[in-house]
N, C-alpha and C positions, 0 to 999 in steps of 0.2 A: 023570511021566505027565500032570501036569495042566497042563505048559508042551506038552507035544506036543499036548494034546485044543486047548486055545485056542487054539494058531497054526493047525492042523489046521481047527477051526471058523468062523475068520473069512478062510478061502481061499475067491478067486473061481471064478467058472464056469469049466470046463474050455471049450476049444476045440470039442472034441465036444459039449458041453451047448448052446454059444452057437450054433454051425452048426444043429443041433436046434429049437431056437426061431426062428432063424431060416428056416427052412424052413419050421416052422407058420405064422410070418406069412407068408409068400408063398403058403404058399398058403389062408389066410383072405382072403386081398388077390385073390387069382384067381380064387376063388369068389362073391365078392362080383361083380365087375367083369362074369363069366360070368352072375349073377344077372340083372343088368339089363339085359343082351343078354337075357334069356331071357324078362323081363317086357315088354320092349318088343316083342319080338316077336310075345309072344303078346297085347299091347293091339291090336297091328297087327292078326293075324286076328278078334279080337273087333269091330275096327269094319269089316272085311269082313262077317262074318256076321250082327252086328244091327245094322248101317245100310246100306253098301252094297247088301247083295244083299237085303235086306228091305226095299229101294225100287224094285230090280228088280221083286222081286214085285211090291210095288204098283203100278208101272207099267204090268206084265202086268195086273194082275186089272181096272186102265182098261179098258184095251182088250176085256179080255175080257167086260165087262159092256155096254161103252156098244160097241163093235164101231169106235173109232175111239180115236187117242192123243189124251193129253190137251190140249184145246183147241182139237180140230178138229171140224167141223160133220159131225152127224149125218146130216142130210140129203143133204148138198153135199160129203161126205169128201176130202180133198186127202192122208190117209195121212202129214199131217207133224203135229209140235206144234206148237201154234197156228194150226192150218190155216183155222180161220173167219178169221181175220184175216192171210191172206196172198194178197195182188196178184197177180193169174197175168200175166208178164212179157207184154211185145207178142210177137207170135208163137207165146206156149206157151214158151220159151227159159228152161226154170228156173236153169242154169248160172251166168246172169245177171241173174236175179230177186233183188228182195232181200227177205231170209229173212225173217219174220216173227218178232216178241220174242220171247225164250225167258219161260219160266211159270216163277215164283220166288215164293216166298213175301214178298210185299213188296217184292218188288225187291231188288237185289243190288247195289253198289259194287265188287265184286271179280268181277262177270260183264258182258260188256260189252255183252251184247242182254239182260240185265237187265229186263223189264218188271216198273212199278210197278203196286199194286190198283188200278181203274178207281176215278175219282173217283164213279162213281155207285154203290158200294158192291155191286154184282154178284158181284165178287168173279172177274172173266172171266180176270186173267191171273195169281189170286192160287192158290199152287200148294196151299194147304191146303183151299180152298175147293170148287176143283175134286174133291179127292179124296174131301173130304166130299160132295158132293151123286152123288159117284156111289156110294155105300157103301162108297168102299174103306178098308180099317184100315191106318194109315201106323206107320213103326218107333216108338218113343217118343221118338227123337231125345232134344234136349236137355232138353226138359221141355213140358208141355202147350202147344200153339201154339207151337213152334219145334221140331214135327216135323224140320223140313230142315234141323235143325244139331247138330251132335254137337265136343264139348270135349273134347281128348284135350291130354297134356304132348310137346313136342318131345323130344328127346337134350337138349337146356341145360335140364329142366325148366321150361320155360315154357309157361304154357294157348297151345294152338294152337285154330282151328274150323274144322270144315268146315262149307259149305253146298254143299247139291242142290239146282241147276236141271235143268229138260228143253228142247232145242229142238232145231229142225230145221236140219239145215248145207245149205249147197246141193251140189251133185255136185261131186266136185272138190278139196274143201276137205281138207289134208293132214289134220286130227285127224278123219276119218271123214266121212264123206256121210250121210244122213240122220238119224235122232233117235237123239239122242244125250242120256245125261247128263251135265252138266257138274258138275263136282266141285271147288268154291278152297278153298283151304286147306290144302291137300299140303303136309308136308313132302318133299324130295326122295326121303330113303330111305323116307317111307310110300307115294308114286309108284312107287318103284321095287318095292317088296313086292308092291303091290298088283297092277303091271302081274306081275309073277313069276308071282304065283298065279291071277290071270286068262288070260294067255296063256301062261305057262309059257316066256318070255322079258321079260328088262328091255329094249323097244326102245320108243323115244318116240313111235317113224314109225310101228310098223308093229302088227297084228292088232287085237283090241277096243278097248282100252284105250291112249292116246295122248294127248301133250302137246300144250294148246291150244297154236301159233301156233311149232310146233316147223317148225325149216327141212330139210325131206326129202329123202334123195338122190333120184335119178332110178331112174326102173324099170329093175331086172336089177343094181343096186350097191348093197354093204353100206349100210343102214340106219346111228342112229345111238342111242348111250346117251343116258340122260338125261340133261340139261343141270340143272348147277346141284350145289350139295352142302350137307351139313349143318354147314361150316365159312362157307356165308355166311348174312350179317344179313341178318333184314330188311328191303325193300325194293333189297336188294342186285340191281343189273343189269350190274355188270362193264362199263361204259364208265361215263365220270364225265360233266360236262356238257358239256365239248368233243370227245367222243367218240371218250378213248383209253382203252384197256382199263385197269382197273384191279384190284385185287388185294384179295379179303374182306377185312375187320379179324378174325375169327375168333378171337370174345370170349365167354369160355363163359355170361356173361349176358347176350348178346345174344338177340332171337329170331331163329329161323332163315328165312330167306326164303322162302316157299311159292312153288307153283305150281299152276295149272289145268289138270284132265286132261277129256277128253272120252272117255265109254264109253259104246260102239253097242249101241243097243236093239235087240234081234231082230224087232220090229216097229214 
């Protein structure tokens, strides 16, 4: 009896015991993996609700106090941002007028009509200043005075930022005609979320929400997806320097390469 209990004792796992545990890892392994699809998503609507669209507000309540968007003349109203400081073309021809800076907090590297604070400390095209002298209360963004940035992790856990500019496009222009907010620092699939729950389609071209300097089909044919994915690096633009396509390195500690969406202010 005591040679049967010992050999009996020091038997391995059954087949069905090992299938068993194996199962529960898979599916601790699926829960997890489901987990952070399910954080990131919802980081996603978190920075639609307290940043994006709590700059909408603000922009709104611009307008609604001073009766003009931000950085255009009370008196003299041109109905764009930055409109005190924009050139009315020869003939009236806005199509062909060139757009006046966009209004950023400091100025921007990652926006391309970027205007800097006025060297006489006015503070005319500096986007925090403006908002304070009209009373309006901005989101908390990143921390006191960097209202217009907000720090979020991409899919390779890496600190990504946005910033929020405003300006006016001329007629014409594929990411939207008149003011607009400009947005750098997208990742692609926070682009594509974002455009989702704003227009309730991922199109680059087409409704509010659109990719700055996206190439648009012609009126009456399919539109196009977003350009670009979460497998390229940073700075990634898919020709190389002699201008033949080339292919991500799609390195999970790479950062991911953003882009600039432009989204149409209702005024």
């Amino acid at each position: 009896m005591n040679r049967q209990s010992n050999r009996a004792s020091q038997g391995g796992f059954t087949l069905v015991e090992m299938a068993v545990v194996l199962v529960i890892i898979g599916l601790i392994l699926g829960a997890v993996m489901i987990g952070k699809d399910v954080q990131r998503n919802a980081e996603y609507a978190k920075i639609k609700q307290k940043f994006i669209d709590q700059w909408v507000v603000a922009y709104n309540t611009h307008v609604q106090r001073t009766g003009v968007a931000p950085g255009d003349n009370q008196t003299a109203p041109q109905l764009m941002v930055n409109g005190a400081n924009y050139a009315t073309a020869s003939g009236g021809d806005m199509t062909t007028a060139t757009a006046p800076a966009a209004i950023c907090r400091g100025g921007s590297a990652r926006i391309a009509r970027g205007a800097q604070e006025t060297t006489g400390g006015g503070g005319e095209f500096d986007l925090r200043g403006i908002m304070q002298r009209a009373g309006v209360r901005m989101p908390p963004g990143r921390a006191e005075g960097s209202e217009d940035r907000y720090v979020y992790l991409d899919s390779n856990g890496n600190p990504q930022e946005l910033q929020v500019c405003f300006q006016w496009n001329n007629p014409g222009t594929a990411s939207g005609s008149g003011n607009v907010m400009v947005i750098a620092g997208l990742t692609p699939d926070l682009a594509r979320t974002l455009d989702q729950m704003i227009d309730g389609q991922a199109d680059e071209c087409e409704g509010q929400f659109r990719r700055e300097g996206a190439a648009c089909a012609t009126s009456g044919t399919p539109s196009a997806q977003w350009a670009f994915n979460n497998t390229m690096e940073a700075g990634f633009t898919g020709i190389d320097p002699s201008g033949n396509p080339v292919n991500a390195r799609n390195r999970d500690e790479d950062q991911i390469v953003t882009v600039v969406a432009h989204y149409k202010m209702n005024q």
